[in-house]
ZAMARGU-4260 file (C-alpha; in steps of 0.2 Angstrom, whole numbers, plus 5000, padded with zeros to 4 digits):
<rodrens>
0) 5727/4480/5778 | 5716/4486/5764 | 5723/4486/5745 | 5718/4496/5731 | 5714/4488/5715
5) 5709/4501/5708 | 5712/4520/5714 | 5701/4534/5709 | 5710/4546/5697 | 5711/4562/5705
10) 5696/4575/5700 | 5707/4591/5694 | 5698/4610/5697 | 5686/4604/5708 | 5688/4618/5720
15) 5689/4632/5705 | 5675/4623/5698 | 5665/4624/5716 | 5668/4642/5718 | 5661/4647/5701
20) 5646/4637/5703 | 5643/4647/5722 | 5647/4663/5713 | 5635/4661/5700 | 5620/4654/5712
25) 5623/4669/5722 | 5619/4681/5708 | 5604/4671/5703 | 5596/4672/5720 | 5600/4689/5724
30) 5592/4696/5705 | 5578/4684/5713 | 5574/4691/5728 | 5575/4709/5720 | 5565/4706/5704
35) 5554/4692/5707 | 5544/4685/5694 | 5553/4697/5681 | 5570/4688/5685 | 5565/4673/5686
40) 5554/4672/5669 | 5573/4680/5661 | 5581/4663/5670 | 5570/4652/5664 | 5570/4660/5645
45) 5590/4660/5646 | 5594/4642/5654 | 5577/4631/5649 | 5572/4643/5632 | 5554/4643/5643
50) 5543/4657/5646 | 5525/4653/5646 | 5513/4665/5652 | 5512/4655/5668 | 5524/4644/5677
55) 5509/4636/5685 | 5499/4622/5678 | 5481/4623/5678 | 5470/4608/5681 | 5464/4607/5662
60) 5485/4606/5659 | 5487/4592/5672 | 5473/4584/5666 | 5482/4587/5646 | 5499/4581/5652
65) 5492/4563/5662 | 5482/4561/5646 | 5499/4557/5639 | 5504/4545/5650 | 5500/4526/5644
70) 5490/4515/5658 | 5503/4505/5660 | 5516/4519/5664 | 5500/4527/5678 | 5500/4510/5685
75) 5517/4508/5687 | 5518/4527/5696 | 5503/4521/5709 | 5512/4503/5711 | 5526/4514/5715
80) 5521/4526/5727 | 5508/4515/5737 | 5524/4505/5742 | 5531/4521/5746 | 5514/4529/5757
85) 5515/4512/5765 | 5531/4513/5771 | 5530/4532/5775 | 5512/4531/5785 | 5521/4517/5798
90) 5536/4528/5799 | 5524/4540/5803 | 5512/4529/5815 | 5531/4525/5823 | 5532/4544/5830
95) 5520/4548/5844 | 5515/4562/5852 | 5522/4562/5873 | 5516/4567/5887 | 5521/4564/5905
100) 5521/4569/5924 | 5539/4571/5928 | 5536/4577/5946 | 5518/4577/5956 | 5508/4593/5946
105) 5522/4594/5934 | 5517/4588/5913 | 5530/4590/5900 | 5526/4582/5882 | 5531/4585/5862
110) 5521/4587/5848 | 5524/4582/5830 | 5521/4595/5819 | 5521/4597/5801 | 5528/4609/5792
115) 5515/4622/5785 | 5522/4622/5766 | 5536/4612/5757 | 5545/4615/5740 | 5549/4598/5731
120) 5561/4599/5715 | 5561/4586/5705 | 5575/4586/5693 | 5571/4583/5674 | 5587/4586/5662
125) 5595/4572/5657 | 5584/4559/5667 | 5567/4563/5671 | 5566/4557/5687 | 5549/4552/5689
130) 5552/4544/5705 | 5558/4560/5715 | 5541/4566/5714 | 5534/4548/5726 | 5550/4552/5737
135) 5547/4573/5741 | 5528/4575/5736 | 5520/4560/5744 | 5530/4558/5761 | 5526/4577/5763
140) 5507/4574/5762 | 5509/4556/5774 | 5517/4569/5786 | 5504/4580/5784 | 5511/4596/5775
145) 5496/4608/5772 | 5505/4615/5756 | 5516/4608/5744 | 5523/4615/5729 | 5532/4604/5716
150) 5543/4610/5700 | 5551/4603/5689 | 5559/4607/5672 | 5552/4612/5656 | 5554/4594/5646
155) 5555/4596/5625 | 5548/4612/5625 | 5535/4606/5640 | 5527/4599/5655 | 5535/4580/5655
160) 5518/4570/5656 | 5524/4557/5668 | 5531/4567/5680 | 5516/4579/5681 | 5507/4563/5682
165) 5516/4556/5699 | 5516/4573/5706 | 5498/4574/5705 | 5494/4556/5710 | 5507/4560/5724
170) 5494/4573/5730 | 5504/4592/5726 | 5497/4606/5730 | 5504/4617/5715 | 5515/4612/5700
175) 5527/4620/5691 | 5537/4621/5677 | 5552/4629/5682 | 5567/4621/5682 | 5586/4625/5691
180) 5590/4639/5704 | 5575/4650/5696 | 5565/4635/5703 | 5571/4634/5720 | 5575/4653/5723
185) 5556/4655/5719 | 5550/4645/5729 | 5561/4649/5743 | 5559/4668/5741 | 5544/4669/5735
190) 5538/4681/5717 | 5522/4690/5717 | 5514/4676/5710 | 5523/4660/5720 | 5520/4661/5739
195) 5536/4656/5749 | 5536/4638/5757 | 5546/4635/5772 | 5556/4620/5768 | 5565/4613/5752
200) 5568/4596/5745 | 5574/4586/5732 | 5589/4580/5723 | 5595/4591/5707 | 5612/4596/5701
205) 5627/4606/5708 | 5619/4623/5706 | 5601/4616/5713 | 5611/4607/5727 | 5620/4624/5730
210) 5606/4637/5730 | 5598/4624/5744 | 5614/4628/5754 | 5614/4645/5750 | 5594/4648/5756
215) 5599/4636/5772 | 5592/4644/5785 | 5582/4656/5776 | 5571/4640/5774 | 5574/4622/5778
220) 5582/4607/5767 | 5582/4589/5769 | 5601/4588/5766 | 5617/4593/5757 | 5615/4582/5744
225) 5632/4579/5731 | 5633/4566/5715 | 5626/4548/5720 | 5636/4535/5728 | 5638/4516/5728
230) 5647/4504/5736 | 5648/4484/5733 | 5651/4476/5747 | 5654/4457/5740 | 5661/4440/5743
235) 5664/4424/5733 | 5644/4421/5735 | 5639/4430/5719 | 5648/4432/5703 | 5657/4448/5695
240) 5641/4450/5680 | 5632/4455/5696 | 5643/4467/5703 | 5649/4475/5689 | 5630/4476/5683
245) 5626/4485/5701 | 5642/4497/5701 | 5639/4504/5683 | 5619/4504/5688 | 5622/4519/5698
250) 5639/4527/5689 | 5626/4534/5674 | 5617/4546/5688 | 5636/4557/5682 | 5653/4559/5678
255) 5657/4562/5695 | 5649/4548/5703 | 5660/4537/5713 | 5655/4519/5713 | 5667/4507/5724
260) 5669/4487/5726 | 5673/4482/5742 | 5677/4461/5744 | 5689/4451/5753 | 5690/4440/5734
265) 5703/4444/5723 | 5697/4434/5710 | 5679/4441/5710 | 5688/4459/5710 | 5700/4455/5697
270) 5684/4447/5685 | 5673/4462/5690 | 5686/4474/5684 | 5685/4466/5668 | 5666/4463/5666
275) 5663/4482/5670 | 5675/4483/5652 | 5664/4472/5644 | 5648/4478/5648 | 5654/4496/5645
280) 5652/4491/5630 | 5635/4486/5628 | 5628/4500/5641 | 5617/4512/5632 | 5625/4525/5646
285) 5643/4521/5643 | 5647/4536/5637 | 5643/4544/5656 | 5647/4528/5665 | 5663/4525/5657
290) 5669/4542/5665 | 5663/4540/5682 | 5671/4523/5685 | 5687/4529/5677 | 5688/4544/5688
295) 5681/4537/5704 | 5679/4523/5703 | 5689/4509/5714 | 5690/4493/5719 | 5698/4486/5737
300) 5705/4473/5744 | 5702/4467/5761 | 5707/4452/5772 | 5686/4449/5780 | 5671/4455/5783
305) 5678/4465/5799 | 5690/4475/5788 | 5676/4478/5774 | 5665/4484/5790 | 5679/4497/5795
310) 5682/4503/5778 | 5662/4505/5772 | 5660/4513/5788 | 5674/4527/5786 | 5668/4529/5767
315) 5650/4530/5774 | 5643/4530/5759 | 5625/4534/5750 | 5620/4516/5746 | 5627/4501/5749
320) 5624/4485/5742 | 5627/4470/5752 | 5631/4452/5744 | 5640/4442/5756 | 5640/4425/5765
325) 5630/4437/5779 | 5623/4452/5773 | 5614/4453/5792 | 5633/4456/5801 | 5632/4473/5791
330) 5615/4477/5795 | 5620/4473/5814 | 5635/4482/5813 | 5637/4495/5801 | 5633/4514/5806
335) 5638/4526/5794 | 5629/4523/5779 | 5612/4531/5769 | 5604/4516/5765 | 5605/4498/5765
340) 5604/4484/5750 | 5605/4467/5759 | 5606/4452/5747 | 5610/4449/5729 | 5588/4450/5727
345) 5587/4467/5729 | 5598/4482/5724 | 5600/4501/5722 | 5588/4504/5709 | 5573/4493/5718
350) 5576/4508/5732 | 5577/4522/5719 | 5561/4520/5709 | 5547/4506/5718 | 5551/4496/5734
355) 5546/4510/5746 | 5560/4518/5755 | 5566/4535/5750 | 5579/4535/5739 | 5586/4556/5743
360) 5601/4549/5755 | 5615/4557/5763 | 5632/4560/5751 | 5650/4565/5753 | 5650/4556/5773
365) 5635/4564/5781 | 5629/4548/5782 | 5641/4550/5798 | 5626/4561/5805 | 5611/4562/5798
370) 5598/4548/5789 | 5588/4552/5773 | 5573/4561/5768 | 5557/4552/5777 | 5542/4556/5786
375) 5549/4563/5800 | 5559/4576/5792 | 5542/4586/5788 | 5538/4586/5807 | 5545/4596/5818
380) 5545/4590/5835 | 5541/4604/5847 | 5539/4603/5866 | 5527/4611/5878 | 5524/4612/5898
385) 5512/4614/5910 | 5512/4616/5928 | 5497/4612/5938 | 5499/4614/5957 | 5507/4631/5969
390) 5517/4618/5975 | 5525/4612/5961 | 5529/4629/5954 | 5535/4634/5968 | 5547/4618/5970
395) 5553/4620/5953 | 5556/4640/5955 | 5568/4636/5969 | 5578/4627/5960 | 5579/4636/5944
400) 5582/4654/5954 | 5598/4645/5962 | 5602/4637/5945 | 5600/4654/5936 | 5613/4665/5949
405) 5624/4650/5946 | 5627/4657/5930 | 5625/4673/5933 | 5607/4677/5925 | 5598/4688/5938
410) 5583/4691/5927 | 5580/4673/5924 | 5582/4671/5945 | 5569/4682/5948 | 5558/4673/5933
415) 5557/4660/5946 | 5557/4670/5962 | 5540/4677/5957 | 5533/4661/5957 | 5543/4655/5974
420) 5535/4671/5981 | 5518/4672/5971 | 5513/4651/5975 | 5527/4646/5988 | 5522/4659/6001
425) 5542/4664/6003 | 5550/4680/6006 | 5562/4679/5994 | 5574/4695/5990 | 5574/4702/5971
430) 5587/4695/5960 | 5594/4683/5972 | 5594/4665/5973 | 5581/4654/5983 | 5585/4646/6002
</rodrens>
């Protein structure tokens, strides 16, 4: 059986804390939806101290803004997202169009559509994460969104240079300065100078992920996205400065950023507990990091790699980095999970800023049911028939007027009637099932 090393301290007023943040997003996006662009230039000038005389970058302000950016740092941002466009356009090669002939003059088949316009947030408070802007904008335009709108936050009294420089490079349609839930209720609502889009993305922080559930429905989302998750899962094949280094990588995203080593060694547990102390010490982000892995971080115990597999799979967990004897028993085995960090070489921040696949992954257990942002999520898949012959019309309407007074649906019997009648030649009697 599993044992706790280390437990997670219990997080007090969460729930009081979760209803004020709903109660407040709601008032946001209602003063939205009925003052438009004059409620959100009042948000903007009360959260951000922001209110230019448009939200909207022009192409003279992009081109001020990447004139900022050093060469180095552009060539990081397209070594960056051409890694990403690779993996996305195979992802996208990967999902094909179908079309078959399930019975003689019978065609059924799918399209892939993309969505007609997407809003992608890209958070910019106390990271400016350049990177979202690859993951959101670009994967959008692989899929083949006709619009995309990006926003981000004003940064130091302005556009951030670099990020206005991968959303461009990533290929947006329209930038913004906008940050928090005046951002996304704009774009999902729509002012009278902001056209609605159809679809939301991007990570951002509890009132961001909240007006994205609270617009659900109204417009799409990639996911309920909550604070970022790691789990270690390790073995006496790697040492503790590379565990605690990977745990504390992603416990500076927030205070409330669970980060949990799972190993069947006590002695690397006991050493990594002890190294996340010392480099506490040294990490520029301590001050954050040292609250998340007080509050949730943890550290288990188990007896072998099948009880380390039963337990990542019931935390399912955003990433999880594997360092083990045989990392590939995990990727063979485990289900529940956002994405995968297979050998001490690689590791979450290689997936969060250049190696290519998306780093906005499911949190709080939907990895249970759902995957992360990618190509496909901009597609929707839609089918379509056709039917070609009387014969086969007829066929099918026989069986679909006895299958529709099974259930009682006279109106949908005699849908197919007229067809059994009309190319089948039968005397069938109105709103009754076919002989």
């Amino acid at each position: 059986m599993a044992t706790h090393l280390k437990t997670a301290e219990a997080a007090a007023g969460r729930a009081e804390a979760d209803s004020k943040v709903r109660s407040t997003v709601e008032g946001i996006l209602a003063d939205i939806e009925a003052r438009g662009d004059t409620a959100v230039r009042a948000l903007s000038a009360k959260f951000d101290n922001w209110s230019p005389e448009n939200f909207r970058l022009s192409e003279q302000d992009i081109e001020a803004a990447m004139s900022k950016v050093s060469a180095r740092d552009l060539e990081d941002i397209r070594f960056a997202q051409a890694n990403v466009r690779r993996f996305a356009e195979h992802q996208k090669a990967a999902l094909q169009d179908v079309e078959i002939e399930t019975e003689p003059g019978v065609t059924l088949g799918h399209k892939n559509i993309p969505v007609d316009a997407v809003g992608c947030y890209v958070p910019g408070g106390k990271y400016p994460m350049v990177a979202s802007a690859h993951m959101s904008v670009l994967t959008a335009k692989v899929a083949g969104v006709k619009r995309v709108v990006a926003a981000a936050p004003p940064f130091k009294g302005g556009a951030h240079p670099a990020i206005v420089a991968a959303m461009h490079l990533a290929g947006a349609d329209e930038i913004l300065v906008l940050g928090g839930v005046q951002a996304i209720g704009a774009m999902a609502l729509g002012t009278e100078t902001i056209a609605p889009v159809d679809m939301l993305v991007g990570p951002g922080n509890a009132f961001v992920a909240e007006a994205k559930r609270q617009l659900y429905g109204r417009v799409g989302i990639d996911l309920f996205a909550g604070p970022t998750e790691t789990l270690v899962i390790a073995d006496d094949t790697v040492d503790a400065e590379i565990c605690a280094t990977d745990l504390l990588g992603q416990a500076e995203h927030g205070p409330t950023s669970p980060a949990i080593l799972l190993t069947t060694s006590e002695k690397l547990a006991r050493e990594t507990m002890a190294e996340v102390e010392r480099l506490l010490s040294i990490l520029p982000t301590a001050e954050i990091a040292r609250v998340s892995w007080r509050d949730h971080g943890e550290v288990i115990l188990c007896a072998d790699d099948a009880e380390m597999l039963a337990v990542a799979n019931e935390l399912a967990f955003e990433h999880v980095q594997v360092m083990t004897h045989d990392p590939d028993y995990f990727l063979d085995n485990m289900t529940n999970y956002g994405a995968l960090f297979l050998g001490a070489r690689t590791n979450v921040a290689f997936g969060d800023k250049v190696i290519g696949t998306n780093h906005t992954l499911p949190t709080k257990r939907a990895g249970r049911f759902t995957g992360g942002l990618w190509v496909g999520k901009f597609l929707k898949t839609c089918t379509y028939q056709r039917i070609t012959t009387d014969a086969a019309s007829a066929k099918i309407g026989a069986y679909g007027s006895r299958l529709s007074m099974l259930e009682g649906f006279a109106g949908h019997a005699e849908q197919a009637n007229i067809r059994v009648r009309r190319f089948g030649g039968r005397n069938v009697p109105y709103a009754s099932a076919a002989e």
